[in-house]
C-alpha positions as CSV (number, residue, x, y, z in Angstrom):
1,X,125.1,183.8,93.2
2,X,122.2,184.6,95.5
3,X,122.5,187.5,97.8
4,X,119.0,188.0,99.2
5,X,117.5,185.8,102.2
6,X,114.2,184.9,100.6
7,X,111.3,183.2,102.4
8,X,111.8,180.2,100.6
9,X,115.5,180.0,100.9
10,X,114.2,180.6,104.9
11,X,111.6,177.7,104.6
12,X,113.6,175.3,103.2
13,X,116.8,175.9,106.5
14,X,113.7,175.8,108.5
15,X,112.5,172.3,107.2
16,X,115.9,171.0,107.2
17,X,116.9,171.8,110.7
18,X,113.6,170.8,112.3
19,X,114.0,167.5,110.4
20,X,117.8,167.2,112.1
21,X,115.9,167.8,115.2
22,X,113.8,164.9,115.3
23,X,116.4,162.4,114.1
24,X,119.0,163.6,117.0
25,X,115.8,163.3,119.6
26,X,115.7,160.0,118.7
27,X,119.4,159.1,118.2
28,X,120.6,160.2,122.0
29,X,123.6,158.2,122.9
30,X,123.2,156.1,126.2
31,X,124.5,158.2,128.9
32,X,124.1,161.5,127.5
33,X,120.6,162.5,128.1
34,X,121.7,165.5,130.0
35,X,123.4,166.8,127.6
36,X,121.3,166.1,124.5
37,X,118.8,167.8,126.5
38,X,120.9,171.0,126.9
39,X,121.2,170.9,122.9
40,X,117.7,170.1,122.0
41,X,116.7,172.9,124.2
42,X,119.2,175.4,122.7
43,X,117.8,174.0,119.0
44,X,114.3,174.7,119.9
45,X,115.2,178.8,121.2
46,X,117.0,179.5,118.1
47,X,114.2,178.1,116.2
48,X,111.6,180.1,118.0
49,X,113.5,183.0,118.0
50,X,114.4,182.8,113.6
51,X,110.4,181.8,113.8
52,X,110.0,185.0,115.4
53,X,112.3,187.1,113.4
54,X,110.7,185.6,109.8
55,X,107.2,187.3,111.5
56,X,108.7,190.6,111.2
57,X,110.3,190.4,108.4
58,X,113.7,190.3,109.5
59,X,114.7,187.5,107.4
60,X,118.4,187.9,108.1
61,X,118.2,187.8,111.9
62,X,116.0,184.7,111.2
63,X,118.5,183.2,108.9
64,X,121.2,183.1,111.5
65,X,119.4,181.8,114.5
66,X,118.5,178.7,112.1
67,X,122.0,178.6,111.2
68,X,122.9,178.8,115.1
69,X,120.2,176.0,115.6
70,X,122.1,173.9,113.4
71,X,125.0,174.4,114.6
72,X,124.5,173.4,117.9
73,X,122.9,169.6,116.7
74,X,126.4,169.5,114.5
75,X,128.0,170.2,117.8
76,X,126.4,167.3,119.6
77,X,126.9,164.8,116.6
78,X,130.8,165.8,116.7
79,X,130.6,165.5,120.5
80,X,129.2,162.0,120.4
81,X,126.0,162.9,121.6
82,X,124.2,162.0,119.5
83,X,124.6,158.6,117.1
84,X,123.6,159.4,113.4
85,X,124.2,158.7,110.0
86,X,123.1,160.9,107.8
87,X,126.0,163.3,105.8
88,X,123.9,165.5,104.3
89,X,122.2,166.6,107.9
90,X,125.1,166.8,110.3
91,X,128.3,167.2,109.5
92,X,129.7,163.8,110.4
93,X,133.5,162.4,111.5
């Protein structure tokens, strides 16, 4: 079991959830613009802001704004606002 947040283990949320990211900006379902936008923009703070907490070190703080980040894009796949397919990005119906 691993108990420390490395900068790896950091690297590797970040690469997944900016990945996620650019599939649900291109995966908006018709009539929910507004709200994907509300999401995307929510994704994009948390990011910056675990971006920000990795500069100073505080890996932990930065660990749980990318886990915030991702939890808001599973929010809008489970909402229907977003149409994608990919299980092992989103947690899907």
């Amino acid at each position: 079991m691993q108990s420390k947040i490395t900068k790896e283990k950091l690297e590797k949320y970040f690469i997944i959830t900016s990945k996620a990211l650019e599939i649900v900006k291109k995966s908006i379902i018709k009539g929910k613009k507004q709200e994907a936008s509300e999401i995307i923009e929510m994704v994009s703070n948390y990011l910056s802001d675990a971006k920000h907490f990795e500069s100073k070190g505080d890996f932990v703080n930065a660990f749980a704004a990318i886990n915030y980040a991702h939890g808001w894009l599973d929010s809008g796949v489970r909402l229907n606002v977003f149409n994608v397919k990919d299980d092992k990005l989103f947690t899907i119906k």
